[in-house]
PQR file with spaces between the fields and no chain letter, atoms N, CA, C, O and H, PARSE charges and radii, in Angstrom:
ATOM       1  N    UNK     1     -10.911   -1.529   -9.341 -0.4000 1.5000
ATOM       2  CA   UNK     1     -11.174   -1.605   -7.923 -0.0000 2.0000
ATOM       3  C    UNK     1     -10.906   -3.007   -7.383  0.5500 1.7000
ATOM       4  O    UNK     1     -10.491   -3.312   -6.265 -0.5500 1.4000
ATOM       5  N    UNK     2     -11.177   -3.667   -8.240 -0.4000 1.5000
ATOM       6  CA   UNK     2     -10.934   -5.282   -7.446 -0.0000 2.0000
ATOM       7  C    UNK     2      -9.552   -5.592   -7.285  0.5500 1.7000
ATOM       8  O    UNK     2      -9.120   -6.305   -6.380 -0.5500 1.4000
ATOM       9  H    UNK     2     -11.514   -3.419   -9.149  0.4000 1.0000
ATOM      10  N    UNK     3      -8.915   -5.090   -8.102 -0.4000 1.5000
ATOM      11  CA   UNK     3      -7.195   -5.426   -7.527 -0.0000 2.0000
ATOM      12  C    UNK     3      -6.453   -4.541   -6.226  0.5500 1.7000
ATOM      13  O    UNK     3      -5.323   -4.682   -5.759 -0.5500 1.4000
ATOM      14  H    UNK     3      -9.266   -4.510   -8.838  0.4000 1.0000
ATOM      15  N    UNK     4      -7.527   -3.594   -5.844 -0.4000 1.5000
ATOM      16  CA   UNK     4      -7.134   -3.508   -4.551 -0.0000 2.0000
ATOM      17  C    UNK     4      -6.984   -4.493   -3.706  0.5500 1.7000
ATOM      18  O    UNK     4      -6.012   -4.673   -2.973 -0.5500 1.4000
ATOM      19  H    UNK     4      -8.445   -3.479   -6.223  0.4000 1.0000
ATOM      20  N    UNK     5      -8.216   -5.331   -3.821 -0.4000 1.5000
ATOM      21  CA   UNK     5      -8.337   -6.791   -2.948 -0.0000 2.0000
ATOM      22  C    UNK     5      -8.981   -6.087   -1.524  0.5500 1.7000
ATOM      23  O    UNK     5      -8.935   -6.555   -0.386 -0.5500 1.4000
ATOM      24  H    UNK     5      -9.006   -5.184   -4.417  0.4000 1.0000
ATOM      25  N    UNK     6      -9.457   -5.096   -1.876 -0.4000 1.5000
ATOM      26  CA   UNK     6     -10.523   -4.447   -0.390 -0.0000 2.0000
ATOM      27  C    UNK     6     -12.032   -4.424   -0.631  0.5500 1.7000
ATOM      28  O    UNK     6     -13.107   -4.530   -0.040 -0.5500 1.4000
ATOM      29  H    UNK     6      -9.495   -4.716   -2.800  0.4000 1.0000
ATOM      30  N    UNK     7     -11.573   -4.254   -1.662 -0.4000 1.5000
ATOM      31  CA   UNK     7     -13.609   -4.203   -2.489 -0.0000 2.0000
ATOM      32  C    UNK     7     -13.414   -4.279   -3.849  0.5500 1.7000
ATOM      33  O    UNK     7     -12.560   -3.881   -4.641 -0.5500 1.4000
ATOM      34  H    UNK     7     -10.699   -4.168   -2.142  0.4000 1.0000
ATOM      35  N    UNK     8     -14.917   -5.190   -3.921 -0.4000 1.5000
ATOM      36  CA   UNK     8     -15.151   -5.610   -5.559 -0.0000 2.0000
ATOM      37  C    UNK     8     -16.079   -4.696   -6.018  0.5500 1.7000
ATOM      38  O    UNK     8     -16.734   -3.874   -5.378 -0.5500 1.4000
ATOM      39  H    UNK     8     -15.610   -5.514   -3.277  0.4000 1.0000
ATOM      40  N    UNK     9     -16.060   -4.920   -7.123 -0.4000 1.5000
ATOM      41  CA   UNK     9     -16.855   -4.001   -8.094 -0.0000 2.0000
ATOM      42  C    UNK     9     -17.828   -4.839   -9.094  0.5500 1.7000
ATOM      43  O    UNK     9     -17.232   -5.624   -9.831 -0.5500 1.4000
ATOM      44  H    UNK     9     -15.528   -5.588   -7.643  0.4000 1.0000
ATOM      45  N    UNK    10     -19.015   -4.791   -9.201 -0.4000 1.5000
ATOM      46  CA   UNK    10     -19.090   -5.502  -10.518 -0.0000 2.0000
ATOM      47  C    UNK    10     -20.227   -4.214  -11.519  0.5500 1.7000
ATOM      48  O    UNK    10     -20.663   -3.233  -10.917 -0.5500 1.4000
ATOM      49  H    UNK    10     -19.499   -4.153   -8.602  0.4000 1.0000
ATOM      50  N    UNK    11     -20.524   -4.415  -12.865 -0.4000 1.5000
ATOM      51  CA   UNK    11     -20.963   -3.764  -13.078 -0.0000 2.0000
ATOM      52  C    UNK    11     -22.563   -4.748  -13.240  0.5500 1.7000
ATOM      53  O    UNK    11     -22.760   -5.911  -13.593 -0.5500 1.4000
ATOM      54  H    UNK    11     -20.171   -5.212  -13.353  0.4000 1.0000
ATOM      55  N    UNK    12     -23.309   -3.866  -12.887 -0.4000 1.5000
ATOM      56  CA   UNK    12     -24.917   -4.001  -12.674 -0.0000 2.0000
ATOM      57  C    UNK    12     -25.935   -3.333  -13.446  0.5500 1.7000
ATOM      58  O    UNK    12     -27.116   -3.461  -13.125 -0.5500 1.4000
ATOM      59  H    UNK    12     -23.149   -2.921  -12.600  0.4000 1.0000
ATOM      60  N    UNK    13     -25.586   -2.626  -14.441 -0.4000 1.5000
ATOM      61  CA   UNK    13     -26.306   -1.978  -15.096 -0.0000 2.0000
ATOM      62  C    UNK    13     -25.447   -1.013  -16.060  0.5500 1.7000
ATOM      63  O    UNK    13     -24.333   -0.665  -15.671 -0.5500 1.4000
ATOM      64  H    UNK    13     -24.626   -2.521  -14.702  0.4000 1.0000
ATOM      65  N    UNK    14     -25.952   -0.552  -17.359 -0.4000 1.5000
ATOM      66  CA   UNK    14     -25.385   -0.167  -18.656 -0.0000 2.0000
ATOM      67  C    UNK    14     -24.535    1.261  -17.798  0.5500 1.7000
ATOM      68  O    UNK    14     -23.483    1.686  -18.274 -0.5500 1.4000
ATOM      69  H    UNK    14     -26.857   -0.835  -17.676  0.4000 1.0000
ATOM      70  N    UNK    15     -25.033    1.778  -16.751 -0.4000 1.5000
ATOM      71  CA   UNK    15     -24.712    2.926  -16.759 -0.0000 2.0000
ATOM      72  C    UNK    15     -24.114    2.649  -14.368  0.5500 1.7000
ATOM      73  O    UNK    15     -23.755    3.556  -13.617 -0.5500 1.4000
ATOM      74  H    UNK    15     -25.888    1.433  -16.364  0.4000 1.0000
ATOM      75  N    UNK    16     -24.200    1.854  -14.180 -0.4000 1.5000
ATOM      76  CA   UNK    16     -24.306    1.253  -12.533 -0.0000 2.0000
ATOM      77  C    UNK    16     -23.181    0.574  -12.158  0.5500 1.7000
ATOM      78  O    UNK    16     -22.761   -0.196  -13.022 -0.5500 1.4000
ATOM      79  H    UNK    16     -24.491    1.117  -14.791  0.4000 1.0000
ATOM      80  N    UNK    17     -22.477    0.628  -10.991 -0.4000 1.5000
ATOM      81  CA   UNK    17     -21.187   -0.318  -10.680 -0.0000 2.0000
ATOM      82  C    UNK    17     -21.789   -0.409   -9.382  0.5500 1.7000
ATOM      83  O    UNK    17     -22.233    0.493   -8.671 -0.5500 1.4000
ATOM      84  H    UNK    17     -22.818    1.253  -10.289  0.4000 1.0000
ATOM      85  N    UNK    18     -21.720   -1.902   -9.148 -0.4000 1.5000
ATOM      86  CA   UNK    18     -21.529   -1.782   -6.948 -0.0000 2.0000
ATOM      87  C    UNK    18     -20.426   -2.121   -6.773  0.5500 1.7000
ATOM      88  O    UNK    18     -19.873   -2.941   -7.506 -0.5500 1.4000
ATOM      89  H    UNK    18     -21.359   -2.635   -9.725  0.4000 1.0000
ATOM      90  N    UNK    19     -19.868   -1.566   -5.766 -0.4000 1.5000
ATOM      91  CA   UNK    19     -18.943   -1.577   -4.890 -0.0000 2.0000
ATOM      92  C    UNK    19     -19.174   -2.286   -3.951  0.5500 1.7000
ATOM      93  O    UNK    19     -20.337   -1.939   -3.741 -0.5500 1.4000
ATOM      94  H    UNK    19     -20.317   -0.900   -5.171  0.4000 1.0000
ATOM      95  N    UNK    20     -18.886   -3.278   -2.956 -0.4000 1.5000
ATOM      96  CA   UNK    20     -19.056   -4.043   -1.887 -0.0000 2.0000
ATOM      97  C    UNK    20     -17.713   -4.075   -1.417  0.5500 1.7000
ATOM      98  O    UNK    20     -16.831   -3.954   -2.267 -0.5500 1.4000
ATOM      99  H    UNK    20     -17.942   -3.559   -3.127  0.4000 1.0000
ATOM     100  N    UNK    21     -17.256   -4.274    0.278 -0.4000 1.5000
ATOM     101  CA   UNK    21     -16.438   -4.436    0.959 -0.0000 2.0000
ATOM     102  C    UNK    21     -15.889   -6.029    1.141  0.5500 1.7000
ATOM     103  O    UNK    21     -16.553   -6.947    1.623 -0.5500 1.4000
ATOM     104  H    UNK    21     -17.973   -4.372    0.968  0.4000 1.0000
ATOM     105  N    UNK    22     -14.720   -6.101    0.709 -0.4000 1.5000
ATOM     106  CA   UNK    22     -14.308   -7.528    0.792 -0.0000 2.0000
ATOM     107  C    UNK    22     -14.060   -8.323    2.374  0.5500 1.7000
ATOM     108  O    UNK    22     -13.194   -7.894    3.137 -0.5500 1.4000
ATOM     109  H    UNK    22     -14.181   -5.355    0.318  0.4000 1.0000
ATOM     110  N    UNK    23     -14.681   -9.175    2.633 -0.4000 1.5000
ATOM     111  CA   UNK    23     -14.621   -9.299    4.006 -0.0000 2.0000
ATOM     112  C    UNK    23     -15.300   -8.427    5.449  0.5500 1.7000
ATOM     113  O    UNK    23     -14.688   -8.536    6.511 -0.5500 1.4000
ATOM     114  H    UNK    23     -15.385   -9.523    2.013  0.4000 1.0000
ATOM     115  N    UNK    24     -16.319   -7.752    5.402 -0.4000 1.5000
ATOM     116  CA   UNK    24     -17.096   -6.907    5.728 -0.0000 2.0000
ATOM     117  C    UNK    24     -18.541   -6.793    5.142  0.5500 1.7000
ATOM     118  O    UNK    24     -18.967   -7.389    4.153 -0.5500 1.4000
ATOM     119  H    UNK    24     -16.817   -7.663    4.539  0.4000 1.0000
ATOM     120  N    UNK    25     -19.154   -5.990    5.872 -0.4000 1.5000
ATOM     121  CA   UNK    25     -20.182   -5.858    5.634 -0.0000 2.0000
ATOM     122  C    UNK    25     -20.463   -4.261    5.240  0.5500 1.7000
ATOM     123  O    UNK    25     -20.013   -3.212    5.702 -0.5500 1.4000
ATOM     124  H    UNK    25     -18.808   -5.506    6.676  0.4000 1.0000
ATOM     125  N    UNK    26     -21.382   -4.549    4.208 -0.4000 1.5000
ATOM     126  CA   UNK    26     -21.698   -2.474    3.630 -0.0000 2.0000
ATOM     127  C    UNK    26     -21.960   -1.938    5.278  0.5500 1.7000
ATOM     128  O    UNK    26     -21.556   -0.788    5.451 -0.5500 1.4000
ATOM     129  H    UNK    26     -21.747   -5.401    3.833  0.4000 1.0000
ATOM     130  N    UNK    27     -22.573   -2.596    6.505 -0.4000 1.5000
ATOM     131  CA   UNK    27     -23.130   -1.912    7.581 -0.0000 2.0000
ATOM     132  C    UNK    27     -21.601   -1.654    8.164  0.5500 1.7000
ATOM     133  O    UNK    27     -21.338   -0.496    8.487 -0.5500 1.4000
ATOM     134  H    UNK    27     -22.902   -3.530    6.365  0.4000 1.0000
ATOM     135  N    UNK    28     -20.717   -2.530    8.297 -0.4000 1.5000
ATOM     136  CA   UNK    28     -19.181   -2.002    8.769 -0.0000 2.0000
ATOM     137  C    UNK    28     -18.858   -1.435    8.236  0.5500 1.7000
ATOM     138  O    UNK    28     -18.288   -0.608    8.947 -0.5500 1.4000
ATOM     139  H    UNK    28     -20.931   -3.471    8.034  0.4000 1.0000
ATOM     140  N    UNK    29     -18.704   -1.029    6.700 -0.4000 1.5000
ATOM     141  CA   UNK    29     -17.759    0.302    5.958 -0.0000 2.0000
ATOM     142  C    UNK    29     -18.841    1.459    6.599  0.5500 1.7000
ATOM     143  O    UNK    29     -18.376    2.337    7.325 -0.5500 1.4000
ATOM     144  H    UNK    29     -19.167   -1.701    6.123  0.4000 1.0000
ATOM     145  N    UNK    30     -20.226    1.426    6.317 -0.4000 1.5000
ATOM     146  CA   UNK    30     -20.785    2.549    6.909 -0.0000 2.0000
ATOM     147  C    UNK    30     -20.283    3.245    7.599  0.5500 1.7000
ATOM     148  O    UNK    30     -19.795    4.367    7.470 -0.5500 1.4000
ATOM     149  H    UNK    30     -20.604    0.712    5.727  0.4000 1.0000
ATOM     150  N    UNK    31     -20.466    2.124    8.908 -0.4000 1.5000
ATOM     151  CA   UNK    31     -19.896    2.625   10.700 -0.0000 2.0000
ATOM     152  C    UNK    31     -18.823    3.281   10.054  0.5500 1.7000
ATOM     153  O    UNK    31     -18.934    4.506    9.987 -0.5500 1.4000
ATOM     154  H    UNK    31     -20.862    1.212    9.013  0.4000 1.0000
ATOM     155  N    UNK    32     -17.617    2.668    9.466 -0.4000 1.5000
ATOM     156  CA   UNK    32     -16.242    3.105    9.747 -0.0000 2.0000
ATOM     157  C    UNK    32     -16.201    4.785    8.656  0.5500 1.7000
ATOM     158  O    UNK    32     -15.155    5.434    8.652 -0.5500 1.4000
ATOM     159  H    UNK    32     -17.527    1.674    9.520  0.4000 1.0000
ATOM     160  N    UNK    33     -16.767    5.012    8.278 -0.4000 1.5000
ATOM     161  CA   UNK    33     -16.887    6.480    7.748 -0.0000 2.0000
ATOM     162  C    UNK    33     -15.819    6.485    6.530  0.5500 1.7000
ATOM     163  O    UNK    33     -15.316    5.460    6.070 -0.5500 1.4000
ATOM     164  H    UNK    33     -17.617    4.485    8.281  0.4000 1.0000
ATOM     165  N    UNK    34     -15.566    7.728    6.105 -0.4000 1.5000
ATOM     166  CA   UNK    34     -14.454    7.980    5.054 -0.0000 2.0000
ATOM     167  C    UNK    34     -13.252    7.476    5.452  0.5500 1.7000
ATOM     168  O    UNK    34     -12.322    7.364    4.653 -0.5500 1.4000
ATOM     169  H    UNK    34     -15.974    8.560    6.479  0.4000 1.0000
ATOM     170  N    UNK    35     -13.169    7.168    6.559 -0.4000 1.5000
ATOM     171  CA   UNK    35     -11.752    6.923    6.720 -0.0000 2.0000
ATOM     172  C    UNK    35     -10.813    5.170    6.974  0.5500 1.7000
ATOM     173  O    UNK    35      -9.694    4.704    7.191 -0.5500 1.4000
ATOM     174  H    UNK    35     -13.925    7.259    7.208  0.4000 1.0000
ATOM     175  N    UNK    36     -12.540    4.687    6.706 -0.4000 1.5000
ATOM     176  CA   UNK    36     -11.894    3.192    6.323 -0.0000 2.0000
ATOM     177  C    UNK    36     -11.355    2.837    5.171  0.5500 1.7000
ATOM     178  O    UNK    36     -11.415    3.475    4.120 -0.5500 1.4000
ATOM     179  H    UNK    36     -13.449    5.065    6.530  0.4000 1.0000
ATOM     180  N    UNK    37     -10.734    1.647    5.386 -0.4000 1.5000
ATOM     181  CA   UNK    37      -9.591    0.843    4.381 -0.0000 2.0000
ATOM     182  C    UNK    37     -10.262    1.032    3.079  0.5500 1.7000
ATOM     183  O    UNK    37      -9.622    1.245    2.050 -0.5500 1.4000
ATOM     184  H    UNK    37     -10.685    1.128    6.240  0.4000 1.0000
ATOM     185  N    UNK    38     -12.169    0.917    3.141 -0.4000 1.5000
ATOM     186  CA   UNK    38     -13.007    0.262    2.214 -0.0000 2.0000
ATOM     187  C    UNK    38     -12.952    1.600    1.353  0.5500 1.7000
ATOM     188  O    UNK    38     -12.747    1.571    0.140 -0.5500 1.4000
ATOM     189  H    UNK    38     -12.689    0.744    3.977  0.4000 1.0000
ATOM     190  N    UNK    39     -13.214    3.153    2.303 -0.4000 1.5000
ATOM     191  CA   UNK    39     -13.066    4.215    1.410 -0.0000 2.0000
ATOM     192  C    UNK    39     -11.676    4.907    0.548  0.5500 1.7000
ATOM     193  O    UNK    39     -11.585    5.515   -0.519 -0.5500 1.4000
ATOM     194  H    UNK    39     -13.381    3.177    3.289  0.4000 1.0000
ATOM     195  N    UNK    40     -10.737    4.504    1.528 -0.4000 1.5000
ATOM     196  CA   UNK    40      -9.449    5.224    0.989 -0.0000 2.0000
ATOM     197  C    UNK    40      -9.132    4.054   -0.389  0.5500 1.7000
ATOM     198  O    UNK    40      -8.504    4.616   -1.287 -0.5500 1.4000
ATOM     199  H    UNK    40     -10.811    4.011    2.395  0.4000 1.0000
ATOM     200  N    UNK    41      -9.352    3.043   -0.594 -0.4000 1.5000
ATOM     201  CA   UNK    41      -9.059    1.924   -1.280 -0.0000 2.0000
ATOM     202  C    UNK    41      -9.821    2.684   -2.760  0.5500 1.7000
ATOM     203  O    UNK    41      -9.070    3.045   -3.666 -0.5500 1.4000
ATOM     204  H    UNK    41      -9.863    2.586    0.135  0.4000 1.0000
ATOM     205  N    UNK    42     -10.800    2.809   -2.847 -0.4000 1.5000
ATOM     206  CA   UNK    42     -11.966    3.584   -3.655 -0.0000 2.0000
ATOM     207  C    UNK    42     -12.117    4.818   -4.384  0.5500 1.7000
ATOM     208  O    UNK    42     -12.553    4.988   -5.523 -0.5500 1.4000
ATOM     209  H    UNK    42     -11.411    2.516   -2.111  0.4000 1.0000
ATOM     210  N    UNK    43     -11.506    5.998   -3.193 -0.4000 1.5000
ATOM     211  CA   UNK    43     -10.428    6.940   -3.392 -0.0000 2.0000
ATOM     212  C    UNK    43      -9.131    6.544   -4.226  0.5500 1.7000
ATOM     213  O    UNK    43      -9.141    6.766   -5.437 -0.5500 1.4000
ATOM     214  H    UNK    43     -11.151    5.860   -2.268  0.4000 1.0000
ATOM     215  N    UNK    44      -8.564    6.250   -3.922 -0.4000 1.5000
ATOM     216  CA   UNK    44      -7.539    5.509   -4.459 -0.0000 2.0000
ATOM     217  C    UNK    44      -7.037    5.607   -6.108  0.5500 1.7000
ATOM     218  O    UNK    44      -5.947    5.881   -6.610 -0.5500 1.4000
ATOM     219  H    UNK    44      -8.556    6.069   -2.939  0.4000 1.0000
ATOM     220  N    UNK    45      -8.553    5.199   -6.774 -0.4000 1.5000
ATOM     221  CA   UNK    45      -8.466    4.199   -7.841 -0.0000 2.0000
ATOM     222  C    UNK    45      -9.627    5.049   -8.788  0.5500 1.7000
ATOM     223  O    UNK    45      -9.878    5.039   -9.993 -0.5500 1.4000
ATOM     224  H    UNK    45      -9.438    4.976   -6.366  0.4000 1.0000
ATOM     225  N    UNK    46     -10.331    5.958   -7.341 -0.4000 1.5000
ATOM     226  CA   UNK    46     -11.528    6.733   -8.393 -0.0000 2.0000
ATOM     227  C    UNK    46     -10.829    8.082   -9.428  0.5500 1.7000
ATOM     228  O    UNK    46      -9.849    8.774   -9.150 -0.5500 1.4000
ATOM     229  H    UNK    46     -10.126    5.965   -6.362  0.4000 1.0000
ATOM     230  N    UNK    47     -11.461    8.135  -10.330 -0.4000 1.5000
ATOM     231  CA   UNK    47     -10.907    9.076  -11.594 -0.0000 2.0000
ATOM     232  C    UNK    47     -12.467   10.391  -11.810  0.5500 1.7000
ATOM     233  O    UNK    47     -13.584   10.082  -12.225 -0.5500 1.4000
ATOM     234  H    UNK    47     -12.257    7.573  -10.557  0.4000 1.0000
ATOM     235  N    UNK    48     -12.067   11.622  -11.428 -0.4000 1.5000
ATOM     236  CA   UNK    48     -12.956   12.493  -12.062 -0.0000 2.0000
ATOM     237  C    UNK    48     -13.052   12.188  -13.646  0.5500 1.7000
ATOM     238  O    UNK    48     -12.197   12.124  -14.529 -0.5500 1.4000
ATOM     239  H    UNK    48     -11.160   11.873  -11.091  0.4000 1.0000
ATOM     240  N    UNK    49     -14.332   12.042  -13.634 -0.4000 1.5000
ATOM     241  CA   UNK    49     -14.687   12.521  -15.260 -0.0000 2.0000
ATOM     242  C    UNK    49     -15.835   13.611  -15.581  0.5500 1.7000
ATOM     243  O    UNK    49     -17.022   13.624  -15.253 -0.5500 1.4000
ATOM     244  H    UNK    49     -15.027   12.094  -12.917  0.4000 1.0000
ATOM     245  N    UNK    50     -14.941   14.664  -16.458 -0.4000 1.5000
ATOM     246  CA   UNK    50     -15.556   15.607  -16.916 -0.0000 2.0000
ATOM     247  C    UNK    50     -16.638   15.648  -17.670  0.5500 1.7000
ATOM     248  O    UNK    50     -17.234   16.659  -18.042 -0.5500 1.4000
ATOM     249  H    UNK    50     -13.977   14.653  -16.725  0.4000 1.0000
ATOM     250  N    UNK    51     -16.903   14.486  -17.907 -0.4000 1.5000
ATOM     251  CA   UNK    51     -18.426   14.809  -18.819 -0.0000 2.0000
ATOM     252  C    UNK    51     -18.028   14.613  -20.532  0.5500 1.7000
ATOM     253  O    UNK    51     -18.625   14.178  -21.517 -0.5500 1.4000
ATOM     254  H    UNK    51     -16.419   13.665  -17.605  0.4000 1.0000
ATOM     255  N    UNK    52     -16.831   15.130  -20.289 -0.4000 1.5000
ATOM     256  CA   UNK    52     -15.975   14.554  -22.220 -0.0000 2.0000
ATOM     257  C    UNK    52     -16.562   13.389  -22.535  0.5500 1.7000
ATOM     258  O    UNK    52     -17.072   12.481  -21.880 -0.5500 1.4000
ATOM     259  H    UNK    52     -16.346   15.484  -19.488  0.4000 1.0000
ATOM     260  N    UNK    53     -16.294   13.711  -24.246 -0.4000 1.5000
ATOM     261  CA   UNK    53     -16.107   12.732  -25.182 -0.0000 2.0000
ATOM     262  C    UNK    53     -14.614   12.225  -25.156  0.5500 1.7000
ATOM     263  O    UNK    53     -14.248   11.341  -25.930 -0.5500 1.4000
ATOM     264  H    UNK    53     -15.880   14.449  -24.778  0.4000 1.0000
């Protein structure tokens, strides 16, 4: 996620990632709904996982 260069990621816990908006605020990606830069960027890069080993 961070080489989008829209939002960082860090991991926060064994099993936790945050996501934050680069240059923005979590209250502006809010407002801007699914269809901001911050979500499609996120989309993007996110991978279903089935639950596999």
């Amino acid at each position: 996620m961070n080489a989008t260069g829209v939002v960082f990621a860090e991991q926060d816990g064994p099993t936790h990632v945050t996501v934050l908006p680069r240059g923005a605020t979590v209250e502006a990606w809010t407002k801007m709904g699914t269809n901001s830069i911050w979500t499609q960027a996120v989309k993007s890069v996110v991978v279903k996982w089935d639950g596999g080993h």
